[in-house]
Kinemage of the C-alpha trace (Angstrom):
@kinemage 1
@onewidth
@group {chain A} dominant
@subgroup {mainchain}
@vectorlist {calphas} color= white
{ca unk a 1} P 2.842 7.678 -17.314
{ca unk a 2} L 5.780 7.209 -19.891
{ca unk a 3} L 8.964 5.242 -19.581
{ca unk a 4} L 10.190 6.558 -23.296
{ca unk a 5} L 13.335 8.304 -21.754
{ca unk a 6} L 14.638 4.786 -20.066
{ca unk a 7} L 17.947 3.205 -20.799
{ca unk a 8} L 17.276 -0.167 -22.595
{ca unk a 9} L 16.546 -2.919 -20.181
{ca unk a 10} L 18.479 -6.138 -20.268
{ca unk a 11} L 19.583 -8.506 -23.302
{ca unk a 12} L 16.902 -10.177 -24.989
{ca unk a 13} L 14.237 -7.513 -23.795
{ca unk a 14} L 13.406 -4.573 -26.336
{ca unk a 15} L 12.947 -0.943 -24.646
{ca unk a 16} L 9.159 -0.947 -25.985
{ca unk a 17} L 8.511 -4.465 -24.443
{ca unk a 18} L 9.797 -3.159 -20.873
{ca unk a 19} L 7.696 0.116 -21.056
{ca unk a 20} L 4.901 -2.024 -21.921
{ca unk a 21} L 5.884 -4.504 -18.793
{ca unk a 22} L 6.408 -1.248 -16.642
{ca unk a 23} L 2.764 0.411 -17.435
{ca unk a 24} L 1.113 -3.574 -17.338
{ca unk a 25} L 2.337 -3.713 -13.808
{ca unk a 26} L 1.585 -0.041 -12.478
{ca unk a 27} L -1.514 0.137 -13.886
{ca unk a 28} L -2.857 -3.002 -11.732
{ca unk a 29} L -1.279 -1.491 -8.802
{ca unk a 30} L -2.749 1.598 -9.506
{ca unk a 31} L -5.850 -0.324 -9.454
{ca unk a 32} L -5.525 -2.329 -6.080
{ca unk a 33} L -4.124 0.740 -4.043
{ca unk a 34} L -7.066 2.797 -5.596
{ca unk a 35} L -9.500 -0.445 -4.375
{ca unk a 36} L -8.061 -0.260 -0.868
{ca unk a 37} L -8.010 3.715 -0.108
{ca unk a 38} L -11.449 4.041 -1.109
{ca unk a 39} L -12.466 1.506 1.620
{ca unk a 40} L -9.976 3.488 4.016
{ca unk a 41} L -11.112 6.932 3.378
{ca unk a 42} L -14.802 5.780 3.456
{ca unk a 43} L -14.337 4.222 6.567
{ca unk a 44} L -13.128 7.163 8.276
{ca unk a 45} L -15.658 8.988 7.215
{ca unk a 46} L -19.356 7.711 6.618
{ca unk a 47} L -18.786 3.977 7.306
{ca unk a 48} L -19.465 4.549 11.111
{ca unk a 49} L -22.750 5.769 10.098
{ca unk a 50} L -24.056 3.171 7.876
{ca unk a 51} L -23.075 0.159 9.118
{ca unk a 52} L -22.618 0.896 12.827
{ca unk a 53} L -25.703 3.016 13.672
{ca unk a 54} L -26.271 1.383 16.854
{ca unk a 55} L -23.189 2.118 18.834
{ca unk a 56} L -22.181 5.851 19.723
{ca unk a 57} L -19.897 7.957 17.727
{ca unk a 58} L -16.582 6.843 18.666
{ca unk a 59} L -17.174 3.492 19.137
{ca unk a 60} L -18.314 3.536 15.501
{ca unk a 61} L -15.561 5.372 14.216
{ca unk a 62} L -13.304 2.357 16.098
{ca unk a 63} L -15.845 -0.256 14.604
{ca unk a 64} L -15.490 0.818 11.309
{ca unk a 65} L -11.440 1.257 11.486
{ca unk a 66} L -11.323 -1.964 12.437
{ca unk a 67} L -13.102 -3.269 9.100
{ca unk a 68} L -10.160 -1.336 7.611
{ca unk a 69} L -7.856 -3.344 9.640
{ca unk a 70} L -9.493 -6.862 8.974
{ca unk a 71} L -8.281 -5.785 5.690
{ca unk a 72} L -5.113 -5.939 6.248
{ca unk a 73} L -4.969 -8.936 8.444
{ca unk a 74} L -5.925 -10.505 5.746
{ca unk a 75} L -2.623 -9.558 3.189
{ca unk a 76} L -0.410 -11.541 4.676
{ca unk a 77} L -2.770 -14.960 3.882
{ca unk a 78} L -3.059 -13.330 0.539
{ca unk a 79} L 0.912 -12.685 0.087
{ca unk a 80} L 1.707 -16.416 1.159
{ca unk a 81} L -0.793 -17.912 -1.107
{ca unk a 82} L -0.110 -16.010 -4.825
{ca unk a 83} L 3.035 -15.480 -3.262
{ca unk a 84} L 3.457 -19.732 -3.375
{ca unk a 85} L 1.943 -20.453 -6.856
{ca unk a 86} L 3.827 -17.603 -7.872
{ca unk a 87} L 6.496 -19.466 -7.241
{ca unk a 88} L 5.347 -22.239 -8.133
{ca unk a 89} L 3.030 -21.592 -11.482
{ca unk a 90} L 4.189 -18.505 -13.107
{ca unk a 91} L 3.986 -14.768 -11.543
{ca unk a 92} L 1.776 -13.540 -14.287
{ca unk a 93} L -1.382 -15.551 -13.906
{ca unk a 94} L -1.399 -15.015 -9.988
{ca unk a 95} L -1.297 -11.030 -11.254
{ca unk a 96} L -4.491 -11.469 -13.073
{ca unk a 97} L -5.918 -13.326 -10.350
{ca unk a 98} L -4.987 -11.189 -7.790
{ca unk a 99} L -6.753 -8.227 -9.473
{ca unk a 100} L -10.245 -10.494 -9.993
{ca unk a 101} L -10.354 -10.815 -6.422
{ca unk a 102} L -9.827 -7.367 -5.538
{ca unk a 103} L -11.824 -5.812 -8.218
{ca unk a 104} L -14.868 -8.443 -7.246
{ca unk a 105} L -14.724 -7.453 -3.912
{ca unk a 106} L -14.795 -3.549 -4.483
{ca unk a 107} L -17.676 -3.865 -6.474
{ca unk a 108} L -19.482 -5.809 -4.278
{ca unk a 109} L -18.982 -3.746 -1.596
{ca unk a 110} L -20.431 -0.991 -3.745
{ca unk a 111} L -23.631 -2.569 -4.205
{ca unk a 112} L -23.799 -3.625 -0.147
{ca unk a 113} L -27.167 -3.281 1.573
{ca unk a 114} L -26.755 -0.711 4.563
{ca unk a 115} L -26.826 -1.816 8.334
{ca unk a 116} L -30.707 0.277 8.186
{ca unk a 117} L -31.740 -2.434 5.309
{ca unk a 118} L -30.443 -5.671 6.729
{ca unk a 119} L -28.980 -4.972 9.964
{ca unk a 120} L -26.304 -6.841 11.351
{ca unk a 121} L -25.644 -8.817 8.465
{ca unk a 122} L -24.638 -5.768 6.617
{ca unk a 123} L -21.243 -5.185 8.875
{ca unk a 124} L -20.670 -9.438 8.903
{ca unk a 125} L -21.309 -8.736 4.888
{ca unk a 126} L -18.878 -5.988 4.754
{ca unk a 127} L -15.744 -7.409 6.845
{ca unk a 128} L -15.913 -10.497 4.446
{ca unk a 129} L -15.769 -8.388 2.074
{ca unk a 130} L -13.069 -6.974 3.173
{ca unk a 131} L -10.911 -9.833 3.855
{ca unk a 132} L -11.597 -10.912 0.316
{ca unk a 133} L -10.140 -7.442 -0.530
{ca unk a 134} L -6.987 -8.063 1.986
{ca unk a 135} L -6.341 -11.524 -0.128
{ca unk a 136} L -6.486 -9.840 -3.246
{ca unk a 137} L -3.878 -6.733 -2.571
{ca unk a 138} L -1.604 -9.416 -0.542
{ca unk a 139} L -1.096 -11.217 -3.905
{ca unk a 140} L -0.466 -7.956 -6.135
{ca unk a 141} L 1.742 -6.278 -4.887
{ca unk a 142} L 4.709 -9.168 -4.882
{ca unk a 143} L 3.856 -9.829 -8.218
{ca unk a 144} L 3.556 -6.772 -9.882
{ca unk a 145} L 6.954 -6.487 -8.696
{ca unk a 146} L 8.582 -9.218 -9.620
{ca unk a 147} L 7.359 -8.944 -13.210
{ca unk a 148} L 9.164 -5.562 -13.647
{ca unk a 149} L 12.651 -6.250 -11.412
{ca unk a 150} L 12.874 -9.988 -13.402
{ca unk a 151} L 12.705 -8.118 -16.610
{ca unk a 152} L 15.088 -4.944 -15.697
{ca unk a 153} L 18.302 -4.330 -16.331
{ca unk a 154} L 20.769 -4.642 -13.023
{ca unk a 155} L 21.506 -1.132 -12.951
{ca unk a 156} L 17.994 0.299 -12.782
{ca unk a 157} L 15.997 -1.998 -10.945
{ca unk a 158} L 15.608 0.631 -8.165
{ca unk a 159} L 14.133 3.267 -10.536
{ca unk a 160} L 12.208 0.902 -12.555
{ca unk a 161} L 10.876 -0.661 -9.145
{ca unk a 162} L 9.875 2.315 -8.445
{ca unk a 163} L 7.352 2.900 -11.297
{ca unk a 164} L 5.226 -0.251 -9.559
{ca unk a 165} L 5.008 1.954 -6.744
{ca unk a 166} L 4.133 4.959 -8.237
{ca unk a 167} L 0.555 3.304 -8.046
{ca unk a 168} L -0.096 3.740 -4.498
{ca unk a 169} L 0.340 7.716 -5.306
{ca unk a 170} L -2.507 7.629 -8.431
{ca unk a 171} L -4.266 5.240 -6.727
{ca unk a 172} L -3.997 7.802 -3.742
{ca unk a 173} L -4.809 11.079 -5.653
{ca unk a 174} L -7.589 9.237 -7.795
{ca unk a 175} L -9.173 7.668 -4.311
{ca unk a 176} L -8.907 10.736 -2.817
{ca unk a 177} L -10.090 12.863 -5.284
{ca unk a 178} L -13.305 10.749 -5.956
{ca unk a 179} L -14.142 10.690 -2.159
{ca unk a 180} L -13.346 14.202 -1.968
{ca unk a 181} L -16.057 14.932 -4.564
{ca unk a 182} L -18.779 13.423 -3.310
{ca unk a 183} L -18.013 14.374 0.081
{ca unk a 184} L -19.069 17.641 -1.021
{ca unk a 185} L -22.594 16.251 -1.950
{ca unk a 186} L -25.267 17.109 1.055
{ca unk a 187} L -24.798 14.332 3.766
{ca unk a 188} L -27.995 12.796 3.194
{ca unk a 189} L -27.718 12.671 -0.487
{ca unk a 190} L -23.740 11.292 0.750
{ca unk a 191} L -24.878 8.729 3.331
{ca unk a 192} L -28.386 7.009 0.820
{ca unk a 193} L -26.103 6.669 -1.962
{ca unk a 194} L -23.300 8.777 -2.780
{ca unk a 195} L -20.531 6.490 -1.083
{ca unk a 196} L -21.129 3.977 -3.644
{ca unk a 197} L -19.900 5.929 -6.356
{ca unk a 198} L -16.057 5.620 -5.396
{ca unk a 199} L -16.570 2.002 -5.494
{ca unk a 200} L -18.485 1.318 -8.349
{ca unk a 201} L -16.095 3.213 -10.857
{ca unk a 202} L -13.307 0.216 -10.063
{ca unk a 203} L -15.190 -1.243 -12.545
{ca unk a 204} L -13.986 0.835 -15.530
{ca unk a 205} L -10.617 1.333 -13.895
{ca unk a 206} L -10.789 -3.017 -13.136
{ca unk a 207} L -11.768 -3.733 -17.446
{ca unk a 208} L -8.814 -1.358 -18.417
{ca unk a 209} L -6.214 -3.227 -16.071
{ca unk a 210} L -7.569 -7.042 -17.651
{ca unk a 211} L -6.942 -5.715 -21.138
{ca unk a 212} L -3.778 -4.415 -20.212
{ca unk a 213} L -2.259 -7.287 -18.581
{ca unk a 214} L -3.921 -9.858 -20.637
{ca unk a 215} L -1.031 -9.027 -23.256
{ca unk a 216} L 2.329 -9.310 -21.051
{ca unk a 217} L 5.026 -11.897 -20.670
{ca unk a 218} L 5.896 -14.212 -17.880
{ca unk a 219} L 9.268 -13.052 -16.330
{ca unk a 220} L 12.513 -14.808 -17.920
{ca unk a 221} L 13.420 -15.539 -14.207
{ca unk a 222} L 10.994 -17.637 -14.019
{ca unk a 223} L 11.044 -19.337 -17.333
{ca unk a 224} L 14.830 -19.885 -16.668
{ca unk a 225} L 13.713 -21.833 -13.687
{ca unk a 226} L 11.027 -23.518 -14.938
{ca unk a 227} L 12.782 -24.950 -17.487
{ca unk a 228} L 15.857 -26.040 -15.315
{ca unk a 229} L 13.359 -27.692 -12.954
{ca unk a 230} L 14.925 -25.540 -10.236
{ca unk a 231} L 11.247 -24.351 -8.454
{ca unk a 232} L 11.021 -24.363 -5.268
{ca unk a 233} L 8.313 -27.515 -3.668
{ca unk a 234} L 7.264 -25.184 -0.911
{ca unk a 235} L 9.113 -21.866 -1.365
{ca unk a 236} L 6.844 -20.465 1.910
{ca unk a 237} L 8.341 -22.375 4.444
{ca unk a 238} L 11.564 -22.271 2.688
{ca unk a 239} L 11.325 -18.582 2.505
{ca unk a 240} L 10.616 -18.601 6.200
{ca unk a 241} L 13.862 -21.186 7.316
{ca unk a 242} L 16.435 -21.063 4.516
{ca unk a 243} L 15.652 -17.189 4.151
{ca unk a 244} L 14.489 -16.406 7.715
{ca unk a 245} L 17.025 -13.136 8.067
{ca unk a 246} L 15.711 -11.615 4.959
{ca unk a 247} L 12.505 -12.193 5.783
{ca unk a 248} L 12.324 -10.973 9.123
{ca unk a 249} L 14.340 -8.197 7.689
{ca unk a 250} L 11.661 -7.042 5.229
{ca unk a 251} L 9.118 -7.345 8.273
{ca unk a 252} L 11.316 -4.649 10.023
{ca unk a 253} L 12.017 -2.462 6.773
{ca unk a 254} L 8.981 -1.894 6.325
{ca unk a 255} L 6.872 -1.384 9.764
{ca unk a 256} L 7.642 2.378 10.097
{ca unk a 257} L 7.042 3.419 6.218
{ca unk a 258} L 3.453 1.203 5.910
{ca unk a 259} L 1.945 3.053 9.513
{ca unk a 260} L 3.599 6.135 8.847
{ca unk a 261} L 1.849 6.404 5.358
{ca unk a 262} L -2.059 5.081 6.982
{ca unk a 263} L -1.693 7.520 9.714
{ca unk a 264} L -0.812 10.414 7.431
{ca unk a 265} L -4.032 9.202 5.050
{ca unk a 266} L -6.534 7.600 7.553
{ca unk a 267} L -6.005 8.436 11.047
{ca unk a 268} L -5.217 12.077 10.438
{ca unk a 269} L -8.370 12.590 8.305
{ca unk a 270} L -10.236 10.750 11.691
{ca unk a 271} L -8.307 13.659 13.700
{ca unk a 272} L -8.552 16.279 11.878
{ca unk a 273} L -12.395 16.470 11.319
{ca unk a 274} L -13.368 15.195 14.662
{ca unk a 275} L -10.771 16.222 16.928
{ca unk a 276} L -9.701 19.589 15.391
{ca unk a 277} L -13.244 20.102 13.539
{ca unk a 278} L -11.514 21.000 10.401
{ca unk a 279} L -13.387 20.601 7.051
{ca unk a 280} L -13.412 17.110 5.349
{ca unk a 281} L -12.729 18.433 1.870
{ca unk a 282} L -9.723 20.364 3.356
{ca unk a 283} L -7.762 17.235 5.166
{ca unk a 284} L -8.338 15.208 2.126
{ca unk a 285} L -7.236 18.189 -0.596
{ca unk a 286} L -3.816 17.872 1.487
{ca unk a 287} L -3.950 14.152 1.019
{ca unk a 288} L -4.095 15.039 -2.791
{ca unk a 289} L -1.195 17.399 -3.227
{ca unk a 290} L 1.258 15.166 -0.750
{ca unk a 291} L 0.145 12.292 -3.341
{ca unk a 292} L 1.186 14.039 -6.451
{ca unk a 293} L 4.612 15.255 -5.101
{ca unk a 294} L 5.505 11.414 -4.597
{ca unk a 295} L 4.568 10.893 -8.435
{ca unk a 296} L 8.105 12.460 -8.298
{ca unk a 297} L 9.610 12.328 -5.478
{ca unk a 298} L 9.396 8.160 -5.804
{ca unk a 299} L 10.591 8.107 -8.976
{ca unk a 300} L 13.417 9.848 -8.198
{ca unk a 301} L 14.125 8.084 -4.670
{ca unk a 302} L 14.017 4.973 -6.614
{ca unk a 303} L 16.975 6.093 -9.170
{ca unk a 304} L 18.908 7.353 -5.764
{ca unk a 305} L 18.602 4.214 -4.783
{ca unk a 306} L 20.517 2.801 -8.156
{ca unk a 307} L 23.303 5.105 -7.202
{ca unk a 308} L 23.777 5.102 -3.214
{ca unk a 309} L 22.235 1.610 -2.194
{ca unk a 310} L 18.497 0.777 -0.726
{ca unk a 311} L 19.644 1.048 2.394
{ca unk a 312} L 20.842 4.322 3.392
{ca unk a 313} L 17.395 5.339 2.264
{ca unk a 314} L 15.872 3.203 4.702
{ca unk a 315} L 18.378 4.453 7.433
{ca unk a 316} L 17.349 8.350 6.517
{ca unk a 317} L 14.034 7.713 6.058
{ca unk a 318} L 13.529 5.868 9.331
{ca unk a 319} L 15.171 8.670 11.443
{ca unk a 320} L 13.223 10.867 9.646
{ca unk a 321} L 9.809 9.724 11.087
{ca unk a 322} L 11.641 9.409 14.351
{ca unk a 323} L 12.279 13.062 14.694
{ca unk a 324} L 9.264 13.924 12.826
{ca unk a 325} L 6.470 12.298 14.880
{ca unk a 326} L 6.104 15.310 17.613
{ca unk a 327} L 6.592 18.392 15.347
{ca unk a 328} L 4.098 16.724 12.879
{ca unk a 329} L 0.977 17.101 15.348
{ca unk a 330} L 2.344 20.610 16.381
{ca unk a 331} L 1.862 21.347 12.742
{ca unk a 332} L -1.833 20.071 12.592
{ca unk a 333} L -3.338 21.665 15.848
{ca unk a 334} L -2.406 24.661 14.150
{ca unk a 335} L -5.433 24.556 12.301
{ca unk a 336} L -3.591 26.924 9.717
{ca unk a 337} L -4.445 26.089 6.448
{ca unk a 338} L -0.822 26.227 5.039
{ca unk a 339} L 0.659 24.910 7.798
{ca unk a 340} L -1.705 21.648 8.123
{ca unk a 341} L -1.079 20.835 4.297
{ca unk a 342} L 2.973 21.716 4.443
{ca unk a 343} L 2.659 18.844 7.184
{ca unk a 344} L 0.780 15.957 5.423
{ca unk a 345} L 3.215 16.783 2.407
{ca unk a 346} L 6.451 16.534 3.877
{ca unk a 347} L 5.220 13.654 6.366
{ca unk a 348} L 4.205 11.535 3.085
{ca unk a 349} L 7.665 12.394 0.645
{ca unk a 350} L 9.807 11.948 3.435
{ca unk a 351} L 8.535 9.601 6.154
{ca unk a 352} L 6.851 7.374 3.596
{ca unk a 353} L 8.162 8.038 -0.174
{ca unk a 354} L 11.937 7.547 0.847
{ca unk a 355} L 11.409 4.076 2.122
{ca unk a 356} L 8.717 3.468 -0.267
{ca unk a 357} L 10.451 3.577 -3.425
{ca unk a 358} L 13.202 0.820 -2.951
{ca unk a 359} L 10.730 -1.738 -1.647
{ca unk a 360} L 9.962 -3.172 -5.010
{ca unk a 361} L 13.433 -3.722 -6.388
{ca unk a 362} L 15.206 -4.400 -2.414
{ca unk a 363} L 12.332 -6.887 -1.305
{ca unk a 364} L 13.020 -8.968 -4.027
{ca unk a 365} L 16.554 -8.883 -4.189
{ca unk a 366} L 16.456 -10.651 -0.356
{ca unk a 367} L 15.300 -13.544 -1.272
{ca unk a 368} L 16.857 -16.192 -3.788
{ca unk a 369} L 14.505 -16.936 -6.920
{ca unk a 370} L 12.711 -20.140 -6.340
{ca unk a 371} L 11.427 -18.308 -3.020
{ca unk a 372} L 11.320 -14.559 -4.603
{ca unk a 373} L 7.656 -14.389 -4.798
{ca unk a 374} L 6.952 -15.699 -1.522
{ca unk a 375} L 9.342 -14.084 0.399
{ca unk a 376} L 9.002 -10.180 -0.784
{ca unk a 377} L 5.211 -10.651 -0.536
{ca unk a 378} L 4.447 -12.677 2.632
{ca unk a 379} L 7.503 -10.411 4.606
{ca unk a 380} L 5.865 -6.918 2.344
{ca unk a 381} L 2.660 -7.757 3.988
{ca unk a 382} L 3.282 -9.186 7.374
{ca unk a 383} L 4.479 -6.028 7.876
{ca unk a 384} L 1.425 -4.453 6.195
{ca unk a 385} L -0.845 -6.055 8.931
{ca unk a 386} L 0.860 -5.101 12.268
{ca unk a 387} L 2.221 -1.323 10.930
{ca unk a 388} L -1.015 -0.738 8.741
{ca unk a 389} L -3.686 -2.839 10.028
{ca unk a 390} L -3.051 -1.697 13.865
{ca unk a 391} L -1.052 1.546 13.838
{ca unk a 392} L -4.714 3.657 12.967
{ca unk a 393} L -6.645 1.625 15.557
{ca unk a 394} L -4.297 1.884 18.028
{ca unk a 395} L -3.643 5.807 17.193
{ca unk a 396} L -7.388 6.307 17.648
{ca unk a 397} L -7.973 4.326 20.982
{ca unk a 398} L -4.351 5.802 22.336
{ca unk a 399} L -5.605 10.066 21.457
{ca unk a 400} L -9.115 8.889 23.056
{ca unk a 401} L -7.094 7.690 26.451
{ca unk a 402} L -5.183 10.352 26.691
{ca unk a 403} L -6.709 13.315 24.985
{ca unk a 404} L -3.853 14.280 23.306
{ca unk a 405} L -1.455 13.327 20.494
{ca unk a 406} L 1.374 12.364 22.464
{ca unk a 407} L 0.854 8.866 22.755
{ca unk a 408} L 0.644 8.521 18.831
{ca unk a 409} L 3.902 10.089 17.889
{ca unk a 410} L 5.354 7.957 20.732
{ca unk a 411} L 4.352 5.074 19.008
{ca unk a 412} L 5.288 6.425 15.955
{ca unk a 413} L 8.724 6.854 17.401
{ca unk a 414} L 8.853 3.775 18.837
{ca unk a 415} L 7.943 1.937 15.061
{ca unk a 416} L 11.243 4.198 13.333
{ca unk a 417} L 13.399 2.738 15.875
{ca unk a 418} L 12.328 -0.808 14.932
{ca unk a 419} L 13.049 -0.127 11.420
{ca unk a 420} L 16.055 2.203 12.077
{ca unk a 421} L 17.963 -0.997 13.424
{ca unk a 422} L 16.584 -3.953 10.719
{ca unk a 423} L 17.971 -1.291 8.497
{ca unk a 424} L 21.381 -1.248 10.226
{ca unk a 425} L 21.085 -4.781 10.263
{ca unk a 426} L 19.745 -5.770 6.839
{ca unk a 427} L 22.283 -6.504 3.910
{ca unk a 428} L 23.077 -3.786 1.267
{ca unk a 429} L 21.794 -5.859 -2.397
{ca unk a 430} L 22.292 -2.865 -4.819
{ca unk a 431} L 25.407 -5.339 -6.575
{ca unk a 432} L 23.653 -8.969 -6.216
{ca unk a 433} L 22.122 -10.551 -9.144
{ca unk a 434} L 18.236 -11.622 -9.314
């Protein structure tokens, strides 16, 4: 990814020292989104089998979604934690540590014993595991942030924002791409040892990230603060009473873009090959190309954002999803190949990319600076939990109950309107200074 064609960033910051700060902070991210859809697409698809043996089919298909949701019950601990000592101790050194807890747990869980070699501690093994994963992301994704919007210049925060996010994309179409290889492996070849693949090459991706963000700067933000002793003594609960609209804002800004995005890359891949019996390497090849038109479409969504506000993209994008939840699962039980993938594309650059690209530079720009940090991050992934965490779960127990789809996209409809009015409620912060 290159940054050469940006406009310089703000006084007292050279243009190569905010590319560098750009690519520092997207490159973890890529890292921790890559870390977490592994986990997601593997539990959709073989994690049932290895660690639930016992239980029958769709009960271990629910077991193992709910590991993926443990995940993200977890974030929210994990964005009021780094999200406090970022405020309190500097946002760069919670960034490394953030990515040494998710790229510890990855790895571990790529080494894991199977529920056939140590039985039920295996899936007790695994959801700690994943917690420790949940802690990790919750802690990386408010700081990543706030390292690039602290250093941009006012008039591009948006589109420089939106680089951080680009990482969820790569991370995406890396994730999926790995999985999607060795999905094609013979299942018994997949199932002894295959899966572990995807999670063992975080490694490499986890050594490249460390040497990368070894060599940035803290923010001037929060030098500037810690030098006019202005820090906040528990930024949290101040976060959560002196910015309670903005927080509770964020919550709602973000609930129909986070289980809009896990449904188009976890639940439909559950639906698709078990409901529709359409071929794993298909669903996920859609996955792929809907994740490399948001390497642009994000971008670009995030300079639209520099010149129209953050929220009229939340307003479109929420009504979007609202009118797209029914015609989306008309398109799928078409089992047409062109059709299926036009879907999963336009669901992810519209329903999720147009709310997604703001989020780093209008999360931020909510809350005050001594509380930045924990504000964007705890509200980010409060969010993350009920939208992402529950929205697959509940999608999979609601098309068992009634056999049908239309349950989903009323919940699906149901989430847009919740984030159709905190974005008619929430303030416009395009103009306000961080």
């Amino acid at each position: 990814m290159t940054v050469t064609t940006l406009a310089a960033p703000q006084a007292g910051i050279t243009k190569k020292s905010m590319q560098f700060v750009v690519l520092a902070s997207s490159i973890g991210t890529i890292i921790e989104w890559y870390d977490f859809l592994v986990y997601a697409t593997s539990a959709a698809l073989v994690f049932n089998k290895l660690f639930f043996p016992s239980i029958d089919a769709k009960a271990g298909t629910l077991a193992a979604l709910g590991t993926y949701a443990v995940g993200f019950f977890a974030r929210p601990f994990g964005g009021a934690l780094f999200g406090h000592f970022g405020d309190r101790i500097g946002r760069k050194s919670m960034l490394m540590l953030a990515m040494f807890v998710m790229g510890a747990a990855t790895l571990c869980i790529g080494l894991l014993p199977t529920y056939a070699a140590i039985g039920i501690w295996a899936p007790i093994l695994l959801i700690t595991l994943r917690i420790v994963q949940g802690i990790g992301l919750g802690g990386e994704w408010g700081g990543a942030s706030l390292m690039v919007i602290e250093h941009s210049p006012a008039a591009q925060r948006g589109f420089y924002g939106s680089l951080v996010q680009i990482g969820f994309p790569i991370g995406l179409v890396l994730s999926t791409f790995t999985v999607a290889m060795v999905a094609k492996m013979p299942e018994a070849d997949l199932l002894a040892w295959g899966w572990r693949i995807p999670f063992l090459l975080s490694s490499v991706l986890f050594a490249i990230g460390v040497f990368v963000r070894m060599r940035i700067d803290e923010t001037p933000v929060f030098l500037e603060m810690q030098e006019k002793k202005t820090l906040a003594k528990s930024p949290v609960i101040e976060a959560l009473t002196k910015g309670r609209g903005s927080f509770l804002a964020a919550i709602g800004l973000k609930l129909a873009e986070v289980s809009w995005v896990y449904m188009l890359t976890v639940f439909i891949v559950v639906y698709a090959t078990t409901k529709l019996n359409m071929p794993k390497a298909f669903v996920l090849q859609g996955v792929l190309y809907a994740a490399l038109l948001e390497l642009l479409t994000i971008p670009f969504f995030g300079w639209l954002s520099d010149k129209v506000g953050r929220r009229p993209l939340y307003l479109w994008g929420a009504i979007f999803t609202i009118l797209f939840a029914f015609p989306l699962f008309w398109m799928l039980d078409t089992k047409a190949p062109a059709i299926v993938t036009l879907a999963i594309i336009i669901g992810m650059n519209l329903g999720h990319a147009l709310m997604f690209a703001p989020e780093s530079a209008y999360f931020p720009e909510l809350f005050k600076g001594p509380m930045r940090c924990s504000g964007a991050s705890f509200g980010f992934q409060v969010s993350a939990a009920i939208g992402g965490g529950l929205a697959p779960v509940l999608a999979t127990g609601l098309l068992a109950y009634y056999g049908g789809t239309s349950g989903v996209s009323i919940m699906l409809v149901g989430l847009g309107a919740i984030t159709l009015i905190a974005a008619l409620f929430a303030r416009e912060t395009l103009r306000d200074p961080v």
